[in-house]
FIPA-107229 format. One record per residue: residue number from 1; x negated, y negated, z of N, C-alpha, C, O in turn; residue in one letter. Coordinates in steps of 0.02 Angstrom, whole numbers, plus 50000, padded with zeros to 5 digits. Layout:
N
+-----+-------+-------+-------+-------+-------+-------+-------+-------+-------+-------+-------+-------+---+
|   k |   n.u |   n.v |   n.w |  ca.u |  ca.v |  ca.w |   c.u |   c.v |   c.w |   o.u |   o.v |   o.w | r |
+-----+-------+-------+-------+-------+-------+-------+-------+-------+-------+-------+-------+-------+---+
| NUM |     X |     Y |     Z |     X |     Y |     Z |     X |     Y |     Z |     X |     Y |     Z | A |
...
+-----+-------+-------+-------+-------+-------+-------+-------+-------+-------+-------+-------+-------+---+
This chain:
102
+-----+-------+-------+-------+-------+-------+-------+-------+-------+-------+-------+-------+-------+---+
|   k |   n.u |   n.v |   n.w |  ca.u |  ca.v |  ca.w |   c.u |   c.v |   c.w |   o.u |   o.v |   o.w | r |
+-----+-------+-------+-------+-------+-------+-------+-------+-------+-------+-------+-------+-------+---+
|   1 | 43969 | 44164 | 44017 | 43920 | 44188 | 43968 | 43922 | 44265 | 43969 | 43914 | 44303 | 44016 | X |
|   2 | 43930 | 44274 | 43924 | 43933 | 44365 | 43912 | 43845 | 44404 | 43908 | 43794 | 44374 | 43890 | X |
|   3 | 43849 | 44453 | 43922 | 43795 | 44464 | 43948 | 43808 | 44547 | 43902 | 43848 | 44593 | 43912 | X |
|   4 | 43754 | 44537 | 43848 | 43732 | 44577 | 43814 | 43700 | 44642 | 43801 | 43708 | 44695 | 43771 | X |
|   5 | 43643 | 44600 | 43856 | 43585 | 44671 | 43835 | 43570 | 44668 | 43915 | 43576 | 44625 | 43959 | X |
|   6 | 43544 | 44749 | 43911 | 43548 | 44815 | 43957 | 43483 | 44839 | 43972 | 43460 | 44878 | 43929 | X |
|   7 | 43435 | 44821 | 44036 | 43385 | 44862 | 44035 | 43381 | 44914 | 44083 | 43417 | 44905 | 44133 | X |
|   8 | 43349 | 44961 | 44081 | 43349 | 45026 | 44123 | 43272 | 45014 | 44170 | 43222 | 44989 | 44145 | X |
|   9 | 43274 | 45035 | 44231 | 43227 | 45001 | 44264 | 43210 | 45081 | 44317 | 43248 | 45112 | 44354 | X |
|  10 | 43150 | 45090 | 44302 | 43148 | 45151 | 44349 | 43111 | 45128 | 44415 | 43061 | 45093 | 44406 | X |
|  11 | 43129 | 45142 | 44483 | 43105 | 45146 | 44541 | 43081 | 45199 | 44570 | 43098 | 45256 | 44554 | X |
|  12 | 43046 | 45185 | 44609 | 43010 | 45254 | 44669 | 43090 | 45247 | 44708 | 43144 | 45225 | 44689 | X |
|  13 | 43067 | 45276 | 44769 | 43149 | 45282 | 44814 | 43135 | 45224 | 44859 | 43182 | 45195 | 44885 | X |
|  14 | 43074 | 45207 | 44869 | 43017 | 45164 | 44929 | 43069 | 45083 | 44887 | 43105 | 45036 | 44904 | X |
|  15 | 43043 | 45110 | 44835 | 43064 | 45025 | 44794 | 43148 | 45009 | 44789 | 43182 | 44959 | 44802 | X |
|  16 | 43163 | 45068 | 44766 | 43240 | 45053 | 44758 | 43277 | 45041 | 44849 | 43322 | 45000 | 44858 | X |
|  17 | 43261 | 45065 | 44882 | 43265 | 45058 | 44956 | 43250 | 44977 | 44977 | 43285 | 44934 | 45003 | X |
|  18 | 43193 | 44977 | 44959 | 43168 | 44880 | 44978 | 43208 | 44844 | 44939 | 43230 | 44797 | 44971 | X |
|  19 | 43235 | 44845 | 44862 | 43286 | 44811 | 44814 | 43350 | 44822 | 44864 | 43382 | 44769 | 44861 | X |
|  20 | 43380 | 44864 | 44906 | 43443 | 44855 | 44891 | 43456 | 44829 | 44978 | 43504 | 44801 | 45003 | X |
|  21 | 43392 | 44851 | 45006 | 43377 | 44795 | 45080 | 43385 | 44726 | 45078 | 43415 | 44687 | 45115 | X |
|  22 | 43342 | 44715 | 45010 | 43312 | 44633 | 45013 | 43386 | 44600 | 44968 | 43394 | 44539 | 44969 | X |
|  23 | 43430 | 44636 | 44935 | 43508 | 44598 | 44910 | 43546 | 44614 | 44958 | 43599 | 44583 | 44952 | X |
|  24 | 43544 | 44656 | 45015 | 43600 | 44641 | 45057 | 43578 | 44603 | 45100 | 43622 | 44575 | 45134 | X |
|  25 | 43515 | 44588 | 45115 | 43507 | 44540 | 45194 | 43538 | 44467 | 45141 | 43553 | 44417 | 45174 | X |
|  26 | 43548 | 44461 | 45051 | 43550 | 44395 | 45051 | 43638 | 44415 | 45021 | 43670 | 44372 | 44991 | X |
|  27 | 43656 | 44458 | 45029 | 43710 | 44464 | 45024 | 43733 | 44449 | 44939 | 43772 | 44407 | 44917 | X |
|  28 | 43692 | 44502 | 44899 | 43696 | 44498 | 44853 | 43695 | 44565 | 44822 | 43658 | 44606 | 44849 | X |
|  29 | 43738 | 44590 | 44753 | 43705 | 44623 | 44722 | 43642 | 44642 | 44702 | 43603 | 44595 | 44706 | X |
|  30 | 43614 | 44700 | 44680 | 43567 | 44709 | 44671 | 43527 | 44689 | 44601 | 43466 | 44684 | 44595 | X |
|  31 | 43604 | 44676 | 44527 | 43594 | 44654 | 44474 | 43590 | 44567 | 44496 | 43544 | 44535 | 44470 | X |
|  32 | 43627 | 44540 | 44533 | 43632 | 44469 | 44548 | 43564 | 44449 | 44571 | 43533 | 44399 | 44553 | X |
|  33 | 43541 | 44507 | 44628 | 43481 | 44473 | 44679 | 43398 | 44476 | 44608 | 43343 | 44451 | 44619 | X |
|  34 | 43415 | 44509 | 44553 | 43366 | 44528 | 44506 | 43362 | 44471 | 44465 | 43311 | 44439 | 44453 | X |
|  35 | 43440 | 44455 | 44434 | 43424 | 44389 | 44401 | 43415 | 44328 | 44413 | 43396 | 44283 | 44376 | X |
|  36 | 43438 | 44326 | 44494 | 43421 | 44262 | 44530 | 43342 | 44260 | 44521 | 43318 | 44215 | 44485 | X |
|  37 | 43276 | 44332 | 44567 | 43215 | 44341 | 44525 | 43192 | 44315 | 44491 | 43150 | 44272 | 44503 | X |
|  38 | 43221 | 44341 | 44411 | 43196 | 44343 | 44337 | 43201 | 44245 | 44334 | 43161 | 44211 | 44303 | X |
|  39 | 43253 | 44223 | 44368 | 43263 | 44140 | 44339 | 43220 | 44108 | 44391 | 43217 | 44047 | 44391 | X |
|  40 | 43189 | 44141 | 44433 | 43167 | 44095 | 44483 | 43205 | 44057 | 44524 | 43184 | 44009 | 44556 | X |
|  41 | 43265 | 44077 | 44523 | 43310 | 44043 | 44595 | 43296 | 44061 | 44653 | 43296 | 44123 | 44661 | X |
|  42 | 43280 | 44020 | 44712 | 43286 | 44034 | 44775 | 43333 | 44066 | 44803 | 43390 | 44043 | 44808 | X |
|  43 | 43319 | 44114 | 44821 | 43349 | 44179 | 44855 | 43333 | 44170 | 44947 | 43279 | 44173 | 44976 | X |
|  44 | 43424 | 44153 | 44985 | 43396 | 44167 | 45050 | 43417 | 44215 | 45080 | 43459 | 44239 | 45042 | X |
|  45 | 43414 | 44247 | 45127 | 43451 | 44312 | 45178 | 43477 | 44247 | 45213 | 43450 | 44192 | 45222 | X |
|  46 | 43554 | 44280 | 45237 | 43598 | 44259 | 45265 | 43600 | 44248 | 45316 | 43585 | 44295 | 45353 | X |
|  47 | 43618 | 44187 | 45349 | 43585 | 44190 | 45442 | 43605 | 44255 | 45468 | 43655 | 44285 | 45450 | X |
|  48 | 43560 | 44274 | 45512 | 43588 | 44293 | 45556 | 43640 | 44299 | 45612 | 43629 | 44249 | 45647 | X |
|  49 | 43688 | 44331 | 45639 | 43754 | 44327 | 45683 | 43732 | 44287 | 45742 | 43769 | 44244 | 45764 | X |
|  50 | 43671 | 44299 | 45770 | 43638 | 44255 | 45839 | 43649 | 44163 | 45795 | 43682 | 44116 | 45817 | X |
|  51 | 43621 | 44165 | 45753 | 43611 | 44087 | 45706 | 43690 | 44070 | 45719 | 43710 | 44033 | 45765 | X |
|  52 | 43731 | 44102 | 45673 | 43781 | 44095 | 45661 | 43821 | 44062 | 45715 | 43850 | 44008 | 45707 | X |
|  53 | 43821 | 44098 | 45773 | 43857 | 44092 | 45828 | 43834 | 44025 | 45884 | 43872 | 43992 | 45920 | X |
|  54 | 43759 | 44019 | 45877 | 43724 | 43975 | 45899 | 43741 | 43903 | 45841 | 43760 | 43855 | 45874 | X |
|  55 | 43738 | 43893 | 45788 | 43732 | 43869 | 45749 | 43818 | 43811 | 45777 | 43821 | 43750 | 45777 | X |
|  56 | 43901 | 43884 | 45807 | 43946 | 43860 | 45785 | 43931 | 43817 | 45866 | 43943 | 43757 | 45875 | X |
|  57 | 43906 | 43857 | 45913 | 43907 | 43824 | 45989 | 43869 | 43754 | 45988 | 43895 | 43711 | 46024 | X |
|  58 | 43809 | 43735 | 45952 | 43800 | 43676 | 45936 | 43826 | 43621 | 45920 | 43809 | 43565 | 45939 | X |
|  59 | 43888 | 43642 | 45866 | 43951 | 43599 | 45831 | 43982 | 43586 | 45884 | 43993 | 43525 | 45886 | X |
|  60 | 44010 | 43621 | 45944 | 44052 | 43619 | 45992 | 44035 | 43567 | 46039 | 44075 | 43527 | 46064 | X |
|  61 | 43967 | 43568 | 46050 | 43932 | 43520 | 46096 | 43940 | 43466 | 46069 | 43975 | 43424 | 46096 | X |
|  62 | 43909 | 43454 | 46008 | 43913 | 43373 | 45977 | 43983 | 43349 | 45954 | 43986 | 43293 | 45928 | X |
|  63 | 44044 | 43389 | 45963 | 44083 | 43365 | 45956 | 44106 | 43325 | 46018 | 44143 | 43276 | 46016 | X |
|  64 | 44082 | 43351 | 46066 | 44086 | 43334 | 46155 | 44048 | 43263 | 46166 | 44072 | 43213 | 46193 | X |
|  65 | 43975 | 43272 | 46134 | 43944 | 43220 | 46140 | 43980 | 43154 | 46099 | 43981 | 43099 | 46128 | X |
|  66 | 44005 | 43161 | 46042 | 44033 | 43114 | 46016 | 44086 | 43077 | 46043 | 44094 | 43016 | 46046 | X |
|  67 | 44131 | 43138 | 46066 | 44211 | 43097 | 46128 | 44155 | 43048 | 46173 | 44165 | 42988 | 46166 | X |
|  68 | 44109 | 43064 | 46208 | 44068 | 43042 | 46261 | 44076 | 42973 | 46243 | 44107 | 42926 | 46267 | X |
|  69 | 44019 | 42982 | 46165 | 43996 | 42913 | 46143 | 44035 | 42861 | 46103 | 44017 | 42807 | 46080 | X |
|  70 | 44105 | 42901 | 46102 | 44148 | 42849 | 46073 | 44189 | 42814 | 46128 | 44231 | 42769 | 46120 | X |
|  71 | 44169 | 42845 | 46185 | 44211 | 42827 | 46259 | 44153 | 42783 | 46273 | 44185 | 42732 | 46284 | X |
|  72 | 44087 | 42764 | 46282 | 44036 | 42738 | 46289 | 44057 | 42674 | 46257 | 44079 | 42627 | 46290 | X |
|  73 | 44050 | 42670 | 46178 | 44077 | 42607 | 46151 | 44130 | 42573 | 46140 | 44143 | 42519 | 46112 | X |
|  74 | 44172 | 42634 | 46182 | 44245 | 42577 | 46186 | 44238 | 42554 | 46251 | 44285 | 42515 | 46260 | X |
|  75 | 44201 | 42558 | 46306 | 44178 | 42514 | 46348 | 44247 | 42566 | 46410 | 44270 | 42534 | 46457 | X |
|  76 | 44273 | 42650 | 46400 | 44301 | 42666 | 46443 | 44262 | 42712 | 46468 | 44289 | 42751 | 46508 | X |
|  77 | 44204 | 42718 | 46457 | 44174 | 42773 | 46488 | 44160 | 42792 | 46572 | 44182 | 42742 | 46601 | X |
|  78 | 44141 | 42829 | 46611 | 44128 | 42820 | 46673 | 44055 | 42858 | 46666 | 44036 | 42895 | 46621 | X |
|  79 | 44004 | 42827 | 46752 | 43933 | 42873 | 46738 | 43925 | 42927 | 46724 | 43884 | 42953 | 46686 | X |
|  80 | 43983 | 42955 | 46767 | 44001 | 43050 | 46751 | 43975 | 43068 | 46663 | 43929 | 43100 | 46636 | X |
|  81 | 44043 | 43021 | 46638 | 44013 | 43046 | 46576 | 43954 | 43042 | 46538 | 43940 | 43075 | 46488 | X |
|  82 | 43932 | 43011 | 46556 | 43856 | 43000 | 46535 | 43799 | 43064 | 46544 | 43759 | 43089 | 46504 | X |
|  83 | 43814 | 43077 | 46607 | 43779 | 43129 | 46626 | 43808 | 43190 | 46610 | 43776 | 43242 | 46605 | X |
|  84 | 43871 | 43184 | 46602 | 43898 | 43258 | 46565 | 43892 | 43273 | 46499 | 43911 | 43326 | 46475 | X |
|  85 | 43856 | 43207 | 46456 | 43841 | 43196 | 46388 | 43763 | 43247 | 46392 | 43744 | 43292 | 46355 | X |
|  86 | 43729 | 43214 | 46456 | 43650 | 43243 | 46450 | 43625 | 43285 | 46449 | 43574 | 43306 | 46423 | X |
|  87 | 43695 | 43317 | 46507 | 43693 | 43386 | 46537 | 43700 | 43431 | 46440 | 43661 | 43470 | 46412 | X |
|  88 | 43758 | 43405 | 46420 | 43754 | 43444 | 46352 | 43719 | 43449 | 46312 | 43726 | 43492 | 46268 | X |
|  89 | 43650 | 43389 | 46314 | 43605 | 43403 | 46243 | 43573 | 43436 | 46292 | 43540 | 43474 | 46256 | X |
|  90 | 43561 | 43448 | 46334 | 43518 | 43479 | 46376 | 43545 | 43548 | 46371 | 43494 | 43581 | 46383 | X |
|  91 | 43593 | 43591 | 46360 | 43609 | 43646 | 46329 | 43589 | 43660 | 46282 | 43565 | 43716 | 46272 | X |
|  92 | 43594 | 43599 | 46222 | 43584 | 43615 | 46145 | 43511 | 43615 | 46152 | 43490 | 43644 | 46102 | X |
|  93 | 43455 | 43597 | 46193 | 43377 | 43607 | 46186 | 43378 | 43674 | 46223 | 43333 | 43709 | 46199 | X |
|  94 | 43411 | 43707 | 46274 | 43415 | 43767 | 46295 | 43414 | 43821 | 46265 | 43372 | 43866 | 46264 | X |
|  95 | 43483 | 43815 | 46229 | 43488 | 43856 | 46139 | 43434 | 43876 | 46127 | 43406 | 43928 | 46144 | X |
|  96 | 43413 | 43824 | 46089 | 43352 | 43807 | 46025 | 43290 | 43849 | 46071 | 43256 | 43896 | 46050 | X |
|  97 | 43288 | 43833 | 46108 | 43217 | 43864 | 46164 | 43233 | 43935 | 46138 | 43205 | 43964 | 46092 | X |
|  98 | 43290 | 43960 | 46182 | 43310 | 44035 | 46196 | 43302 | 44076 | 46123 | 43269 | 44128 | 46119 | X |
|  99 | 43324 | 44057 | 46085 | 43319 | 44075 | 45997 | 43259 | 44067 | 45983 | 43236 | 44113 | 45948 | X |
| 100 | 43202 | 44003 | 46003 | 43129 | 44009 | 45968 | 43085 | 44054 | 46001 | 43029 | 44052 | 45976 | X |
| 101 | 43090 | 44098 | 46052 | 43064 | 44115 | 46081 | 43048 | 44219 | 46053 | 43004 | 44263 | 46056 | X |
| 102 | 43139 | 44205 | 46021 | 43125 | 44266 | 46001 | 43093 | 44298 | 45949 | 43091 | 44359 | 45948 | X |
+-----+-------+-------+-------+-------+-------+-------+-------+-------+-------+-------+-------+-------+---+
């Protein structure tokens, strides 16, 4: 869609400062983060690098837990693993603690 018409928008420095804060935490232009605005689209800021990184170490675990529990129902599992399954969600509630806290 071609995009026509042109408005001129004057800011304090306070405002244009908070506009070009609030499109980069969502990783957006400042014309993008305006018409997202104007349409009422939900606008989010981008996780954070702590999220991010926490977010990928979570994946890592449940990929662990899953070998566990597919060793569980093929009937090769040993107790070890069981408890090395627990020991891991027991990391992933560690996480979640350490991050809610901040």
């Amino acid at each position: 869609m071609q995009k026509k018409y042109e408005i001129c928008l004057r800011l304090s420095k306070e405002e244009k400062a908070h506009l070009e804060n609030s499109a980069r935490q969502c990783g957006l232009s400042k014309t993008a983060y305006l018409r997202r605005l104007i349409l009422g689209a939900e606008i989010k800021a981008l996780p954070l690098r702590e999220i991010r990184e926490l977010r990928t170490e979570i994946h890592h675990i449940g990929n662990n837990i899953n070998q566990i529990a597919r060793s569980v129902n093929a009937g090769i599992a040993r107790p070890e693993d069981a408890r090395h399954g627990l020991y891991l969600l027991d990391q992933v509630y560690e996480l979640m603690y350490q991050l809610a806290k901040r």
